[in-house]
N, C-alpha and C positions, 0 to 999 in steps of 0.2 A: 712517622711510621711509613706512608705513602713513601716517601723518598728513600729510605731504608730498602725498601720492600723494591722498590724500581732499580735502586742501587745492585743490589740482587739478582733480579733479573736481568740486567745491563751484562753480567759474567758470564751468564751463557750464550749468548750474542754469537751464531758463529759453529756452538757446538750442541754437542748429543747432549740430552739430556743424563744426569750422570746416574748410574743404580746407587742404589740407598746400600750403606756399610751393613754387612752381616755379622762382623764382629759386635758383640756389646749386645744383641737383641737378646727374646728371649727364647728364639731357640738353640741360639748358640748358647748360650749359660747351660739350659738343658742336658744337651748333651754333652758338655764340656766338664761338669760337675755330676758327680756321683753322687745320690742320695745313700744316706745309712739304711741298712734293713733295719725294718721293725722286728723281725724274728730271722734266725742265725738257723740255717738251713742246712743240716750235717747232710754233707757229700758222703755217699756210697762207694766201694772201689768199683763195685758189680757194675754199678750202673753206666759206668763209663763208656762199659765194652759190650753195652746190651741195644739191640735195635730197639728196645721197648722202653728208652731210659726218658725221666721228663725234663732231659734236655732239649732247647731250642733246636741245638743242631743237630739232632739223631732224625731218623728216617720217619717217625712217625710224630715229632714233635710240632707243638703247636707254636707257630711261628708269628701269632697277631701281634700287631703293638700293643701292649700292657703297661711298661714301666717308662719314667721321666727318661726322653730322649729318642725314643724308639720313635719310627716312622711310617705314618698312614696314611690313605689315600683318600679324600674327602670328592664325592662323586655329586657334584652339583646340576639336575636336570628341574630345573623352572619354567613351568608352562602355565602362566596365571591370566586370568582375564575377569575382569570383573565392571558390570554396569548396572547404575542407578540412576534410574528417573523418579522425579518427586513431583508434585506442583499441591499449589493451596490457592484458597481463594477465600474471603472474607465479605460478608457488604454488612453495612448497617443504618440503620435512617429511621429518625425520631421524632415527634416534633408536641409543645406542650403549649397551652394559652390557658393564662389567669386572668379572669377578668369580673368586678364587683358592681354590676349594674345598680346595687341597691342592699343597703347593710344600714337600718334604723336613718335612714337619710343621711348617712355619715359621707357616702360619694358623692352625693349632692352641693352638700356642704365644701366638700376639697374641690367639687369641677368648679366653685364660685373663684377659688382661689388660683385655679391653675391657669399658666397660660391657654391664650385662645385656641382652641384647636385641641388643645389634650383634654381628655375622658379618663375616668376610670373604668369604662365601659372595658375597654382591652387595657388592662392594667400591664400584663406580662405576655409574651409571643413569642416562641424562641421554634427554632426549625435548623435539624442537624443531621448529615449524613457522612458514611465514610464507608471507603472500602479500598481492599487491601490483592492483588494477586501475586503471586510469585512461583519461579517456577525453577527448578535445578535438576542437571544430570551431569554423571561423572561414567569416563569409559575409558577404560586401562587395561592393556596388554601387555603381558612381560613373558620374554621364551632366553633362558640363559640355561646354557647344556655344556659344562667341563670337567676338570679334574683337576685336583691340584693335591699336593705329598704335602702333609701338614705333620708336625711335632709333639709330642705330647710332652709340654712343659711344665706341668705342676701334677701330681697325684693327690686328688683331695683326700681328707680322712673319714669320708666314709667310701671312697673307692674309686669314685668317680675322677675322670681325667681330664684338667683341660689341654686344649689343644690351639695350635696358633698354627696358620703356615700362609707362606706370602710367596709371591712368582714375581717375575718381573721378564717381560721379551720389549729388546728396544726394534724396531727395523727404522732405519734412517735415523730420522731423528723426531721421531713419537715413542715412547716407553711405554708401554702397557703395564697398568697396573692390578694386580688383584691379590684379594688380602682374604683369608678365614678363620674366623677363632672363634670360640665354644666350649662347650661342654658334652661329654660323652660317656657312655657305660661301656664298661670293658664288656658286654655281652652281648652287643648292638655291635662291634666291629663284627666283619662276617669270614670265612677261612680265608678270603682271599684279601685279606687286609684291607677291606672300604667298608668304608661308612656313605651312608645316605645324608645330603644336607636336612631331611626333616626327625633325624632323629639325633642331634645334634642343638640341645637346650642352649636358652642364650646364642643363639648363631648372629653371627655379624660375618656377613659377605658384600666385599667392595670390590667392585668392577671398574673401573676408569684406566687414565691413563695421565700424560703431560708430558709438553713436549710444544712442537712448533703450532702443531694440527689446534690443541686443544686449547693453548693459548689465544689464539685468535677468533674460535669460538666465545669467550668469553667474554661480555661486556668490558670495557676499561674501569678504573677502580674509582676514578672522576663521575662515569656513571654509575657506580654501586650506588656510592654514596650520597648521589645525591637522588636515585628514586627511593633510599630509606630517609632523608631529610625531608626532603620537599612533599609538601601536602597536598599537591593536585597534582 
């Protein structure tokens, strides 16, 4: 696999990295393929030649993405920050002694037998302590502000639409990548065809890139594998 995988990147050696085929996804199928209506929507002659007609393309019509194919614009402003400090602390310390000076002369009788030096006087003595501190904080900032034209590739059956849309800008030879897909209510698009990223269910937004830059950021695959093997 390792050698595969290096065999592979040995091809780009030289060049751009290459954009990803638009043909075969799935917002080409989308709009490439017509959905059947669910109901058969008898055309008016009036309404052709009326500014009031509820066509797309007359003067007053509503022009949102609604149906499989159609194109919206996915407004992504991220401004998150989020910090957490914890700590604990434990102690504990115990300590017990059994010991049978005198029981019907029965320790009398066992000190005869025991070696020199041991008593039943302190039969048992035990002394135990422990304690524990620990302490953790976590502190995250994230600011992502773009746009990106996404497709609306499936119409669920109860109305809802998902949506996919992907960009790609190479300069030199770093491609930037970003990718959005989801879910969305045909009521939440707004007149001017955007949606907001948080009212978009199931969202999945990826930001990256690859390319020379991001390549060499990257650990070698010699060391992936072996800070997931190696135990220390």
């Amino acid at each position: 696999m390792a050698a595969l995988t290096g065999c592979t990147r040995l091809e780009n050696v030289g060049k751009a990295p290459a954009f990803a085929p638009q043909e075969g996804n799935y917002e080409h199928r989308a709009m490439a393929s017509t959905p059947l209506p669910d109901v058969l929507d008898s055309k008016r002659g009036h309404e052709q030649a009326s500014l009031w007609s509820r066509n797309r393309q007359s003067l007053l019509g509503d022009r949102r993405a609604m149906r499989q194919g159609d194109i919206l614009t996915v407004v992504i402003e991220i401004d998150d920050s989020a910090s957490i400090s914890n700590a604990s602390d434990r102690q504990r310390s115990g300590s017990e002694s059994v010991s049978i000076p005198s029981l019907f002369g029965i320790p009398q009788r066992i000190d005869e037998r025991l070696p020199e030096g041991a008593s039943m006087d302190d039969a048992v003595s035990t002394d135990s302590s422990s304690s524990y501190s620990g302490d953790g904080s976590v502190s995250r900032k994230e600011k992502l502000k773009l746009k990106i034209a996404a497709t609306i590739v499936e119409e669920m059956a109860n109305g809802v639409l998902r949506i996919q849309g992907n960009q790609e800008v190479r300069v030199n030879f770093e491609l930037r990548e970003l990718l959005v897909s989801g879910y969305v209510r045909p009521e939440d698009v707004s007149r001017n065809n955007e949606i907001t990223y948080d009212k978009i269910a199931g969202a999945r937004i990826s930001y990256g890139g690859r390319g020379q830059i991001s390549d060499v950021q990257q650990p070698r695959y010699g060391q992936q594998v072996a800070d997931i093997l190696l135990p220390f």
